[in-house]
C-alpha positions, 0 to 999 in steps of 0.5 A, a space after each residue: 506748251 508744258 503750261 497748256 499740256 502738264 501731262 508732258 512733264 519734263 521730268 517724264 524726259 530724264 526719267 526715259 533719258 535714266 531707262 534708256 541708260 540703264 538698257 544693256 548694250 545691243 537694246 539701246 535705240 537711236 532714238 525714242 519717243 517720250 510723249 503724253 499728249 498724243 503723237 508718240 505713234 506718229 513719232 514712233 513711225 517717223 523714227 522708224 522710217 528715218 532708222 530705215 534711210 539712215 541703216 540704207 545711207 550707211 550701208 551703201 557708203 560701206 559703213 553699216 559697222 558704225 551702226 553697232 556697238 562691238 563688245 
């Protein structure tokens, strides 16, 4: 696929990997997509909607404290 799609450079990946860790603690996401060819707005909402179950399946379980980080 990286042959067919070079815009989809892994270095894209460590370079979105370095941005995240440079991110102050209270900003960082779950989870972010890194994507040139086209389905980061697919993936953006798929991301959205699984934070969603997963905030609900915490907060029922009376875990919801694990989804932030204390300072």
């Amino acid at each position: 696929m990286l042959k067919n799609n070079p815009q989809q450079d892994p270095q894209k990946v460590a370079d979105a990997f370095a941005d995240l860790i440079e991110k102050p603690k209270g900003e960082k996401p779950f989870r972010i997509p890194v994507d040139f060819i086209g389905m980061g707005e697919h993936i953006q909402k798929y991301n959205e909607h699984l934070e969603q179950i997963m905030v609900g399946l915490y907060t029922n379980f009376g875990s919801q404290g694990m989804l932030s980080v204390k300072k």
